[in-house]
BABA-901846 format. One line per 10 residues: for each residue x, y, z of N, C-alpha, C, O, CB. Coordinates in nm, 4 decimals. Glycine has a CB too. Example, Ala and Ser with C-alpha at 12.3 -4.5 7.8 and 13.67 -1.06 7.14 Angstrom:
2
1.3190/-0.5690/0.7800/1.2300/-0.4500/0.7800/1.3200/-0.3300/0.7800/1.4236/-0.3319/0.8465/1.1308/-0.4473/0.9046 ~ 1.2850/-0.2250/0.7080/1.3670/-0.1060/0.7140/1.2900/0.0030/0.7870/1.3409/0.1138/0.8039/1.4084/-0.0598/0.5725
END
This chain:
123
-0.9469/2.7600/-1.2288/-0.9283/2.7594/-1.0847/-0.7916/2.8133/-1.0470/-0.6894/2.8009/-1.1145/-0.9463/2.6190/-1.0295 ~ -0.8037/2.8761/-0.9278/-0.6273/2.9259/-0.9112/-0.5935/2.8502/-0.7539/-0.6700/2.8460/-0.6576/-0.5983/3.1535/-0.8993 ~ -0.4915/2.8090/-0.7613/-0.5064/2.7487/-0.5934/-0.3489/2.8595/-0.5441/-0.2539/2.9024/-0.6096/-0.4743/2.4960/-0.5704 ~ -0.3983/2.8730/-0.3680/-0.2916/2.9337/-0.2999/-0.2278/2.8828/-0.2171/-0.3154/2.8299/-0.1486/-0.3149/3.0219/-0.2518 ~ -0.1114/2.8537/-0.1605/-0.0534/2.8244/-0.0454/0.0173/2.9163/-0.0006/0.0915/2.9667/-0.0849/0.0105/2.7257/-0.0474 ~ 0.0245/2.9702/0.1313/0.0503/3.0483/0.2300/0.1604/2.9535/0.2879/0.1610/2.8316/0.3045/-0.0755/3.0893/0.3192 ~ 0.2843/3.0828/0.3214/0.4149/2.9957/0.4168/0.4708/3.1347/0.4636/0.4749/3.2470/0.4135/0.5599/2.8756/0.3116 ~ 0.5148/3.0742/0.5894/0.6114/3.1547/0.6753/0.5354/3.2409/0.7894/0.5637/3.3560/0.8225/0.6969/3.2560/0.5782 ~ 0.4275/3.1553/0.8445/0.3679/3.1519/0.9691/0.4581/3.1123/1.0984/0.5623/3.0477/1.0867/0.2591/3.0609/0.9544 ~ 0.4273/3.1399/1.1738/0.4918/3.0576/1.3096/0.5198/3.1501/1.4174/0.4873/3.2677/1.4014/0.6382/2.9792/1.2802
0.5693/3.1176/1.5131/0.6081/3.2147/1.6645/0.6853/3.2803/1.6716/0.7994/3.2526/1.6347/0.6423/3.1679/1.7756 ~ 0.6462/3.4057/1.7283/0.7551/3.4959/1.7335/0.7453/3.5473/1.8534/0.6419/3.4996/1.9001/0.7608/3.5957/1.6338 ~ 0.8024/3.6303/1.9443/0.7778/3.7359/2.0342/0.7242/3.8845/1.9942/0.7234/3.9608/1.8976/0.8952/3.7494/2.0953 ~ 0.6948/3.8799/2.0842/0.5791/4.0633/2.0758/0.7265/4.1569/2.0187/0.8426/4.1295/2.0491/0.4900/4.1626/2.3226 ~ 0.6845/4.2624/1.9366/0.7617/4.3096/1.8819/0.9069/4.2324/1.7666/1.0135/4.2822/1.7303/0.7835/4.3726/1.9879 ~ 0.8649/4.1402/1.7479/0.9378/4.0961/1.6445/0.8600/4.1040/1.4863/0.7762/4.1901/1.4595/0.9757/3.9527/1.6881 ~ 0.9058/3.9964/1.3886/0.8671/4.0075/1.3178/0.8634/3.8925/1.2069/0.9688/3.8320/1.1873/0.9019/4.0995/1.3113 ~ 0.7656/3.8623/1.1430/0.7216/3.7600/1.0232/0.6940/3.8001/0.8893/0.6237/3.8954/0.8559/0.6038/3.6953/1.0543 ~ 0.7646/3.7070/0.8027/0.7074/3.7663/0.6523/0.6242/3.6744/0.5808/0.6775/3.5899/0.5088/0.8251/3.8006/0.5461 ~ 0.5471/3.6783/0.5878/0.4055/3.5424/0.5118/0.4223/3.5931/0.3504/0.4455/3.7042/0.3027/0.1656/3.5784/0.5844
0.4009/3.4653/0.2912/0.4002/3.4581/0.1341/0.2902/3.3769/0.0842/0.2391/3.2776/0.1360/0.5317/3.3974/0.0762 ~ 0.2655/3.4286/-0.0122/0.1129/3.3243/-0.0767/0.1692/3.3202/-0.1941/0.2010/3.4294/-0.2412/-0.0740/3.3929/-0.0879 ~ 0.1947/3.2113/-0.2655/0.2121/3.1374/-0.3856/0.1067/3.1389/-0.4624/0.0062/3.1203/-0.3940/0.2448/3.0131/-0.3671 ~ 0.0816/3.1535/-0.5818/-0.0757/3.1404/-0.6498/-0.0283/3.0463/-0.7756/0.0891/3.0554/-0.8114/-0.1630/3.3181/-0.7105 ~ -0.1032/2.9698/-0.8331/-0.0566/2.8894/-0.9300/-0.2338/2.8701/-1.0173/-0.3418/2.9169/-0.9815/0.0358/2.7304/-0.8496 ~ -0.2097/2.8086/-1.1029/-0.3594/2.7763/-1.1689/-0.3842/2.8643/-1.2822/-0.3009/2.8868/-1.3700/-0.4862/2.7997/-1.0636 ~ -0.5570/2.9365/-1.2753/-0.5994/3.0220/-1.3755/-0.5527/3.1541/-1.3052/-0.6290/3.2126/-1.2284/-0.7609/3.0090/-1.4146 ~ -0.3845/3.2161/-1.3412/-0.3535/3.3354/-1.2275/-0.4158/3.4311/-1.3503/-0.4739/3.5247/-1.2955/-0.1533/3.3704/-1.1570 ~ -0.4223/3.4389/-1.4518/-0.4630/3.5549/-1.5496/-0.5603/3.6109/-1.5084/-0.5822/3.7302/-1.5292/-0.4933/3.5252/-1.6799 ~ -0.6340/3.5358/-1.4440/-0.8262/3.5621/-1.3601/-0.7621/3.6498/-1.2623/-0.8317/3.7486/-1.2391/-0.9422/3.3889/-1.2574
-0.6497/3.6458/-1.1959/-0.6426/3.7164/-1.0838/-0.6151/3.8584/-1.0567/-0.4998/3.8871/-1.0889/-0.5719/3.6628/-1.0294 ~ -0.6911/3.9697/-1.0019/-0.6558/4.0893/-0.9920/-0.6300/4.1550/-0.8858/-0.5310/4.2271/-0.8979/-0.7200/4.1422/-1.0394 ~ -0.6860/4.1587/-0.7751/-0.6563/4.2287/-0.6098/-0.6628/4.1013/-0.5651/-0.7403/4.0107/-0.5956/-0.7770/4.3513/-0.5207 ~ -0.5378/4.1062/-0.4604/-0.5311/4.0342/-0.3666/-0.4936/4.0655/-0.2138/-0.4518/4.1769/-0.1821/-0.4663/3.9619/-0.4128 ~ -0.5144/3.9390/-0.0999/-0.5571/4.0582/-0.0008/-0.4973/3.9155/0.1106/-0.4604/3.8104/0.0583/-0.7734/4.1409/0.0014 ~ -0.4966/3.9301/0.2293/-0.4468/3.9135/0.3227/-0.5313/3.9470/0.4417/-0.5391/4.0573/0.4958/-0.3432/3.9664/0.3097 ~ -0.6186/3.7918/0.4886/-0.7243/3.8765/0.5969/-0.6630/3.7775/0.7086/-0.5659/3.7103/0.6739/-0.9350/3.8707/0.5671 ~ -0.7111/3.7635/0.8373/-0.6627/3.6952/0.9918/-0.8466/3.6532/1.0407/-0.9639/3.6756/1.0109/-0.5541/3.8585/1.1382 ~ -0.7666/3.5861/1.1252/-0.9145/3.4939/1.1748/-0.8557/3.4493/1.3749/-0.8424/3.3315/1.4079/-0.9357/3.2761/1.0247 ~ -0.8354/3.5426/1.4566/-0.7738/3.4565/1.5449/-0.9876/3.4359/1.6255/-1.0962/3.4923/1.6116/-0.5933/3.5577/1.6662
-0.9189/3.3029/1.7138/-1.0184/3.2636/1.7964/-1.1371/3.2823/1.8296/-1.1372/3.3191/1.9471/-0.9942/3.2690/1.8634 ~ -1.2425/3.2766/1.7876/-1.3839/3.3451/1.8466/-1.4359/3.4761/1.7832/-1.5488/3.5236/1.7951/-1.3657/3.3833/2.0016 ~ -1.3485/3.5171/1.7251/-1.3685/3.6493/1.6441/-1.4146/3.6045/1.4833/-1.4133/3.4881/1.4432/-1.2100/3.7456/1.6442 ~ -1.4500/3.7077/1.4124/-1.4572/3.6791/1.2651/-1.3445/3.7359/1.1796/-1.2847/3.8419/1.1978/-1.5851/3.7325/1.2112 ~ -1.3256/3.6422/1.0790/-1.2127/3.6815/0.9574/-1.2407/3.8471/0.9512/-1.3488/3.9060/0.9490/-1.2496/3.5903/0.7763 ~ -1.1091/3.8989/0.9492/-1.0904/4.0559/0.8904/-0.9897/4.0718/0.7932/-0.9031/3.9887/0.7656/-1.0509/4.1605/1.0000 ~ -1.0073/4.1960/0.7368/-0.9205/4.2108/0.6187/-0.8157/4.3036/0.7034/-0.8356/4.4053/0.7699/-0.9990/4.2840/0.4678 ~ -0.6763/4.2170/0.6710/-0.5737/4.3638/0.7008/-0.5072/4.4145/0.6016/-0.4423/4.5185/0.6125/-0.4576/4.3488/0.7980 ~ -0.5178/4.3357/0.4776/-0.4418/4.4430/0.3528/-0.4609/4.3722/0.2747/-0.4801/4.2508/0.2824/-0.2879/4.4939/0.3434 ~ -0.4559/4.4942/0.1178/-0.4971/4.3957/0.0103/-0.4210/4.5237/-0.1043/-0.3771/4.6351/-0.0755/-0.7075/4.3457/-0.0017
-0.4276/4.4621/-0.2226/-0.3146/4.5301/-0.2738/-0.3709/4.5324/-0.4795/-0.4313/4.4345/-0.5232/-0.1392/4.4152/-0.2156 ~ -0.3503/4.6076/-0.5380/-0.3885/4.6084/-0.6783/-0.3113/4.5139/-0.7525/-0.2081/4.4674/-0.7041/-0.3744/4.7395/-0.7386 ~ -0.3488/4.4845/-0.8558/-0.2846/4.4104/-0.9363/-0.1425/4.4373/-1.0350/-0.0721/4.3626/-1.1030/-0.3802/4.3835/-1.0002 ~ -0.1403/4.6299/-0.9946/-0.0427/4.6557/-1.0282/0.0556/4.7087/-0.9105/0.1661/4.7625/-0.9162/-0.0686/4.7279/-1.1264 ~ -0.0427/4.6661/-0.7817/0.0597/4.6741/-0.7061/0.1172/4.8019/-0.6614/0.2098/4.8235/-0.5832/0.1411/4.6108/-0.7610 ~ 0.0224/4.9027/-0.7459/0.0859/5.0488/-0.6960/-0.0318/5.1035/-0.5672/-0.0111/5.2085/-0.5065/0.0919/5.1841/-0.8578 ~ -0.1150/5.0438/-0.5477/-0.2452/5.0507/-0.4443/-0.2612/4.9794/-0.3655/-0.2902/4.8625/-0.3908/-0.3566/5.0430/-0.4830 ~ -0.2489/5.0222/-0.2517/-0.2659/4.9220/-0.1251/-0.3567/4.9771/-0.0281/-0.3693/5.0992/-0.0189/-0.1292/4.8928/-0.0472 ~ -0.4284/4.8886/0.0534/-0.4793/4.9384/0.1614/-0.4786/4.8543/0.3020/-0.4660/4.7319/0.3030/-0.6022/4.9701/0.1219 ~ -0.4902/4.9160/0.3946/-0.4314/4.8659/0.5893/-0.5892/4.8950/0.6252/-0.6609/4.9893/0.5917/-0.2692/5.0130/0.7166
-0.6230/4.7534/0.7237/-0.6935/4.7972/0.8112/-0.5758/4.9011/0.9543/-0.4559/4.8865/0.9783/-0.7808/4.6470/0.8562 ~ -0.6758/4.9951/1.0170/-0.5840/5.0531/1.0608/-0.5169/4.9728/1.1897/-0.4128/5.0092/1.2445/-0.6323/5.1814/1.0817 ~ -0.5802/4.8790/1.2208/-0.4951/4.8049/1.3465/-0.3437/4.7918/1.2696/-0.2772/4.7080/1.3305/-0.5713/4.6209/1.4006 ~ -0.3087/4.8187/1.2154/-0.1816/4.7346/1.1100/-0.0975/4.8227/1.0490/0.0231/4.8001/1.0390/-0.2388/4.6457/0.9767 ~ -0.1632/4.9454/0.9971/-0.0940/5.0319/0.9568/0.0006/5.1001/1.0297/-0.0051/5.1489/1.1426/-0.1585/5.0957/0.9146 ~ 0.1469/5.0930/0.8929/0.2520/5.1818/0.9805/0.3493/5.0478/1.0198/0.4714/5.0595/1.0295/0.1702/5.2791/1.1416 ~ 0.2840/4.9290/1.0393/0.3530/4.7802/1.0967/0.3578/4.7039/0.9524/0.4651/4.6841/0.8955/0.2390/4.6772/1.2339 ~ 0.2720/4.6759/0.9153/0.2611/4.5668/0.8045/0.2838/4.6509/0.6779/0.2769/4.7737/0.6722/0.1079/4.4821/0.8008 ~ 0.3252/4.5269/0.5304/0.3293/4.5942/0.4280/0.3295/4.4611/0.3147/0.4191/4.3782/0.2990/0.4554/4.7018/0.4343 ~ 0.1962/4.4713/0.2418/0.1809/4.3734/0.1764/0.2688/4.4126/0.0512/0.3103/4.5280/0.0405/0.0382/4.3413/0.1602
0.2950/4.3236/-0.0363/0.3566/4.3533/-0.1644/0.3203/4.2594/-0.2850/0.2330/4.1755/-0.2631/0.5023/4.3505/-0.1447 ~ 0.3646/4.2631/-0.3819/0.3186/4.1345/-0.4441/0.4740/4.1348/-0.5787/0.5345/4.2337/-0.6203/0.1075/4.1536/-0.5230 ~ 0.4934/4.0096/-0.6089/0.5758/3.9817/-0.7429/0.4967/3.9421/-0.8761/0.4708/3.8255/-0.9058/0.6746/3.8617/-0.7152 ~ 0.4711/4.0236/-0.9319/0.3630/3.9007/-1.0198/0.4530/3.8298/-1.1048/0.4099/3.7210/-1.1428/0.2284/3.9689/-1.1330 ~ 0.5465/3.8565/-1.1376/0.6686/3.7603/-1.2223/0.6210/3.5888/-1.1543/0.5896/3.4766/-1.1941/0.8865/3.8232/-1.1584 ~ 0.6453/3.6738/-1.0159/0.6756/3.5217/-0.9099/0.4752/3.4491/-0.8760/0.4275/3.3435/-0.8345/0.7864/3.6043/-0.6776 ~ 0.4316/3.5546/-0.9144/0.2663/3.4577/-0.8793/0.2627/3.4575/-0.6975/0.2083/3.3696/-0.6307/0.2770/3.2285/-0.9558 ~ 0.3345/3.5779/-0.6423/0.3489/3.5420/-0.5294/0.2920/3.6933/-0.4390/0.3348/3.7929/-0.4973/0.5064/3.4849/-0.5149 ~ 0.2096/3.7284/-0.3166/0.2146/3.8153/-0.2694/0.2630/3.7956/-0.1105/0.2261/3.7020/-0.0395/0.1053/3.8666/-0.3035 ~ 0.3181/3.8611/-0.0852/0.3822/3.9145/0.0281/0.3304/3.9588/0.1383/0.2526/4.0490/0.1071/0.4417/3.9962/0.0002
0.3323/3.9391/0.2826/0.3110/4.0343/0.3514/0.4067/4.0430/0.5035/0.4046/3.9534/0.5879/0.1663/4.0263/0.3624 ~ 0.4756/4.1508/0.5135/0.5739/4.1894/0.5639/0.5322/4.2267/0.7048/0.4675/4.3313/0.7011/0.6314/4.2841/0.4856 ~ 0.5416/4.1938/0.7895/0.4825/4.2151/0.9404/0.5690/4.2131/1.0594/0.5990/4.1105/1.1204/0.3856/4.1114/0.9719 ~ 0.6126/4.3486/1.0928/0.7215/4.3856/1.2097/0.6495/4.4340/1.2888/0.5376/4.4681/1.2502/0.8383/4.4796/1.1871 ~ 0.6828/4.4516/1.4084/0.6211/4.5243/1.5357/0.5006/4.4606/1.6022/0.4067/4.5189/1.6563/0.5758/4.6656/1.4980 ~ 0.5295/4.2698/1.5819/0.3716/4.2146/1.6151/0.3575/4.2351/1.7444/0.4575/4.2457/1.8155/0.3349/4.0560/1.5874 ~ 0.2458/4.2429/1.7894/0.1201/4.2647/1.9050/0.0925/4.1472/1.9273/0.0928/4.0758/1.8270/-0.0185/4.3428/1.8690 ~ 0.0592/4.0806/2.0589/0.0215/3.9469/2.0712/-0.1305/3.9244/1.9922/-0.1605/3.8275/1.9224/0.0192/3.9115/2.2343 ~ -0.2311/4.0627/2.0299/-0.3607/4.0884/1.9193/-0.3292/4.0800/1.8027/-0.4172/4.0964/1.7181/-0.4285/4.2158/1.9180 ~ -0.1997/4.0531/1.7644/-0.1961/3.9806/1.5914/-0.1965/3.8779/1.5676/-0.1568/3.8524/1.4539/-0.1004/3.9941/1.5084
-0.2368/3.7664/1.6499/-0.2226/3.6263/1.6382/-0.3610/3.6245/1.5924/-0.4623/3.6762/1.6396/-0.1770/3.5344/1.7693 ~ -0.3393/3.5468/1.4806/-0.4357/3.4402/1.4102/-0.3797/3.3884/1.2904/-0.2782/3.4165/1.2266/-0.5739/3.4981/1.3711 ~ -0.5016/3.2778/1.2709/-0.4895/3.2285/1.1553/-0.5148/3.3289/1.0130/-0.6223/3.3840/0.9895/-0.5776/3.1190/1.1669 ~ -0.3861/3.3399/0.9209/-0.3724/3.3973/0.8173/-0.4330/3.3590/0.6729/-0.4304/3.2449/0.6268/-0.2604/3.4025/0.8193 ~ -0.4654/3.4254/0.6349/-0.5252/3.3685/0.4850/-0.5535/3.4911/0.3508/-0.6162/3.5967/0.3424/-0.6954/3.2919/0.5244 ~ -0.4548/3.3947/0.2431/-0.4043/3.5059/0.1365/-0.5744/3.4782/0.0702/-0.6427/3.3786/0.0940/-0.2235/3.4590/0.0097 ~ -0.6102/3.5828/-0.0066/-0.7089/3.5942/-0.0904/-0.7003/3.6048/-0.2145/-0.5975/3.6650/-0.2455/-0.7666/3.6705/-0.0643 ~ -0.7681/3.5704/-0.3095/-0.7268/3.6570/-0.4469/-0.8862/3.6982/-0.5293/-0.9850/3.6261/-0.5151/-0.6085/3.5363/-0.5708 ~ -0.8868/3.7789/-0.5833/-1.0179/3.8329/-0.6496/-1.0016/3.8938/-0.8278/-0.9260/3.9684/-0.8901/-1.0685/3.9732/-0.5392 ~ -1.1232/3.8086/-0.8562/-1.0753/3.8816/-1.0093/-1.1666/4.0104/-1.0276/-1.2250/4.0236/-1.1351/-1.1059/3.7669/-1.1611
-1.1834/4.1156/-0.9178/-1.1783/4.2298/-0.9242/-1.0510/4.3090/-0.8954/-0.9480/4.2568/-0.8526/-1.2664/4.2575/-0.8610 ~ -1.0661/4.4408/-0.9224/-0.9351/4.5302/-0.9053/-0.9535/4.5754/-0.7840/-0.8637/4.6544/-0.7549/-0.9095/4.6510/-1.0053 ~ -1.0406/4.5585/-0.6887/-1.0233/4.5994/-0.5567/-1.1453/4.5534/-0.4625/-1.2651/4.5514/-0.4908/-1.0054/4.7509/-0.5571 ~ -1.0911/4.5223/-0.3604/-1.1726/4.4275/-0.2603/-1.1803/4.4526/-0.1081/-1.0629/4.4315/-0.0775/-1.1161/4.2924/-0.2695 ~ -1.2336/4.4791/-0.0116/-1.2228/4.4919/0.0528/-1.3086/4.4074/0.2284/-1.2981/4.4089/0.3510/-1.2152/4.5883/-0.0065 ~ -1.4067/4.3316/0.0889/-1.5325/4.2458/0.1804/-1.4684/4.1294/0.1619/-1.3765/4.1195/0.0806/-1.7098/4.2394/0.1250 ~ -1.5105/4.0304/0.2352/-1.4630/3.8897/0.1892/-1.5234/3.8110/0.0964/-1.4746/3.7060/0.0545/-1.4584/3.8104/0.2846 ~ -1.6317/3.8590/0.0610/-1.7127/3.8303/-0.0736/-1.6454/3.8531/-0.1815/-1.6353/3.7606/-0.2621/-1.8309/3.9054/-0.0922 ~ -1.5828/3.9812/-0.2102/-1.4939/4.0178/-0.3017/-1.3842/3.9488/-0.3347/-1.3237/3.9900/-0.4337/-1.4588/4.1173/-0.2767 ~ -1.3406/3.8523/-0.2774/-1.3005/3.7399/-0.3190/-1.2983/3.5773/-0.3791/-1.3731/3.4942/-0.3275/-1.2788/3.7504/-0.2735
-1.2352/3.5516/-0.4568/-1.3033/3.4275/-0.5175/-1.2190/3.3089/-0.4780/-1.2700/3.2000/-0.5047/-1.3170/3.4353/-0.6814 ~ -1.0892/3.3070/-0.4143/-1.0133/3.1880/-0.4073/-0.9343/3.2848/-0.2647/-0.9005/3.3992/-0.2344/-0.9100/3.1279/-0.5780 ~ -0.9374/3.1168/-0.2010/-0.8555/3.0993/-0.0892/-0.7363/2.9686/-0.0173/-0.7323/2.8457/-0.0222/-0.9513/3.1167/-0.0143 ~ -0.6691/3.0535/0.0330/-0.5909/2.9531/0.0687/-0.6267/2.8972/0.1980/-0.7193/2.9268/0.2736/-0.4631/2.9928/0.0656 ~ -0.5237/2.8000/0.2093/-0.5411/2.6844/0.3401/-0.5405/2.7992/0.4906/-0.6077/2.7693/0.5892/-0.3624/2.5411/0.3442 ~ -0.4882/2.8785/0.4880/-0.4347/2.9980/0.6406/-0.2982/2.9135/0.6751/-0.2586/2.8011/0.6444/-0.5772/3.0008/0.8300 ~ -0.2571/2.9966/0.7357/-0.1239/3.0181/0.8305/-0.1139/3.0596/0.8998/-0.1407/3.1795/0.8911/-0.0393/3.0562/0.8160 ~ -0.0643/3.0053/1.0438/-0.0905/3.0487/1.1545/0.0632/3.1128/1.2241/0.1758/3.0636/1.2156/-0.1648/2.9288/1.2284 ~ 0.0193/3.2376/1.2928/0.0813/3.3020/1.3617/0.0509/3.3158/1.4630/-0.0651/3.3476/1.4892/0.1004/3.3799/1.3297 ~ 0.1616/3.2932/1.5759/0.1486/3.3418/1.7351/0.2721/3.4101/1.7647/0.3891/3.4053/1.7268/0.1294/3.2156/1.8497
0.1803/3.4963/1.8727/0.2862/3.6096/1.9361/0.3327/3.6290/2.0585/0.2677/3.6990/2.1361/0.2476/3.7219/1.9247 ~ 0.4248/3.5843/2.0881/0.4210/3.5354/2.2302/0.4471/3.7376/2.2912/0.4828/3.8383/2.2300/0.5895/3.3753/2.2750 ~ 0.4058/3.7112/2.4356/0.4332/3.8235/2.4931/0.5298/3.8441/2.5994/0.5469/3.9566/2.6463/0.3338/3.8607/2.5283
END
């Protein structure tokens, strides 16, 4: 089993900026793409980035691209995601993914999740 916790959610103003981190601990050897999807209000979970295991491959939904930039440490068991230029349409609840495939892009394609973290954007 691998468990995640997500930190460094919280309020910001429109055009500022947040850096969310997901911690991974457990069976991390299982782990290969990991990803970073949002869930705000009434809508369904989407993927906004997800990243290879070596970290040299990434991909943006395009609402995001150009703003966000996931990363990952694997030393640290930790991935990153770097988010300047928020939009109040970036508020939701956050949630790191991890998949023991090399690339994912459905939410099926994932096998472990974390608790979310929530972001708001004030305007």
């Amino acid at each position: 089993q691998v468990q995640l916790v997500e930190s460094g959610g919280g309020l910001v103003q429109a055009g500022g900026s947040l850096r969310l981190s997901c911690a991974a601990s457990g069976s991390i050897f299982s782990i290969n793409a990991m990803g970073w999807f949002r869930q705000a209000p009434g809508k369904e979970r989407e993927l906004v980035a997800h990243i290879t295991k070596s970290g040299f491959t990434t991909y943006y939904a395009d609402s995001v691209k150009g703003r966000f930039t996931i990363s990952r440490d694997n030393a640290k068991n930790t991935v990153y995601l770097q988010m300047n230029s928020l939009k109040p349409e970036d508020a939701a609840v956050y949630y790191c993914a991890a998949s023991r495939k090399n690339w994912g892009t459905r939410e099926e394609d994932y096998d472990y999740w974390g608790q979310g973290t929530q972001v708001t954007v004030s305007s």
